[in-house]
N, C-alpha and C positions, 0 to 999 in steps of 0.2 A: 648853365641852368642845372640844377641841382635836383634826381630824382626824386620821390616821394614814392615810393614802391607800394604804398597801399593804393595808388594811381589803378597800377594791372588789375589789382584786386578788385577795384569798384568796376573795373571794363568787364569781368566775368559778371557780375550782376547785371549792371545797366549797358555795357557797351552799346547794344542793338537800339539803345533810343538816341544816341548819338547820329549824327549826319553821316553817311559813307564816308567820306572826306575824313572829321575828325576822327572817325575809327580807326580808319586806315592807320592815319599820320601818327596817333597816338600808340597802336600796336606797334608800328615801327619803332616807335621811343622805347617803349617799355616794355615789350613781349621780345621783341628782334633785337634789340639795344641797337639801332642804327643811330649814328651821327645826324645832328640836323640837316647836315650838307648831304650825306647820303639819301636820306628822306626826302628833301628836293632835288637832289637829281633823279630820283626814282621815280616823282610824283611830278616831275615838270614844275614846281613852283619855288618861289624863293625861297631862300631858308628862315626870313624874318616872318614868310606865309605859313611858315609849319609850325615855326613855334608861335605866332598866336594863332592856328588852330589848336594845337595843342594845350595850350595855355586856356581857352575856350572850353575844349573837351575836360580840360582837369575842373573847372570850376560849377561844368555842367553835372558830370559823375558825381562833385560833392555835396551840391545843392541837391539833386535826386536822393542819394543817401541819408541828405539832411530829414526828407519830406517823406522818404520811402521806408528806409532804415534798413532793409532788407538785408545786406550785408551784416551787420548788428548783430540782428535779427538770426542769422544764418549761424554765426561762430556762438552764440548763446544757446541754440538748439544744440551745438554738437556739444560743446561741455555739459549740456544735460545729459543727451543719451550717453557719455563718457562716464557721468558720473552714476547713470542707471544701470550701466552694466558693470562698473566694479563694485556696485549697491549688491548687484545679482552675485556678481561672484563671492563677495562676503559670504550672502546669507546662504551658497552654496557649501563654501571651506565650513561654517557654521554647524552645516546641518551634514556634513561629514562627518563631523569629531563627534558629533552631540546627539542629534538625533535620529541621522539614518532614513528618512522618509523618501520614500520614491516620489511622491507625489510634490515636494519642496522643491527633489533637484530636476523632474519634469519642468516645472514651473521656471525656474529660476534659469536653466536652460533655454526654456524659450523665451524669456525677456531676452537674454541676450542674443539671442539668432533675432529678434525683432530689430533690436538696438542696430545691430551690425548691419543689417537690411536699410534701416532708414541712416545709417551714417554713410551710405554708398551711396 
């Protein structure tokens, strides 16, 4: 069975609306990298029972994604504020060479302390 690593990724957004069960079974696959066999011996269940939970839990994560977007959603916000603050830091080097204003590199300062704020 062949990972899909944007798998972990959609379980940091949506994990919690997954069953305990597939959460579990699925963070073992792909947060812990355990073996299917290790996952059912962990979990008391076969290992044909873990990979179609798993196999469940991957198709549930994609469908929410599909409907929710929020992951999308998530890494679209951060190339904004990425690109808000070297927006800022331009018109900071800018207004260094050029014209000096306290009042530009106040400003342009706190975009970026804003930016930084919501990229964390």
């Amino acid at each position: 069975m062949a990972k899909d690593l944007s798998i972990s990724y959609l379980l940091d957004f949506y994990g919690q609306m997954l069953t305990d069960k597939q959460r579990e079974v699925t963070e073992f696959y792909y947060n812990d990298d355990l073996s299917l066999a290790e996952i059912a011996d962990h979990c008391h269940i076969t290992r044909q029972g873990v990979r179609d939970s798993i196999k469940r839990a991957e198709a549930q994560l994609r469908e929410y994604e599909e409907k929710l977007g929020l992951a999308r959603r998530f890494v679209e916000i951060q190339a904004g504020l990425d690109e808000i603050t070297r927006c800022a830091q331009d018109i900071s080097i800018y207004n260094d060479k050029f014209l000096g204003s306290a009042e530009v590199e106040k400003r342009t300062a706190r975009i970026c302390e804003l930016a930084s704020q919501l990229n964390d």
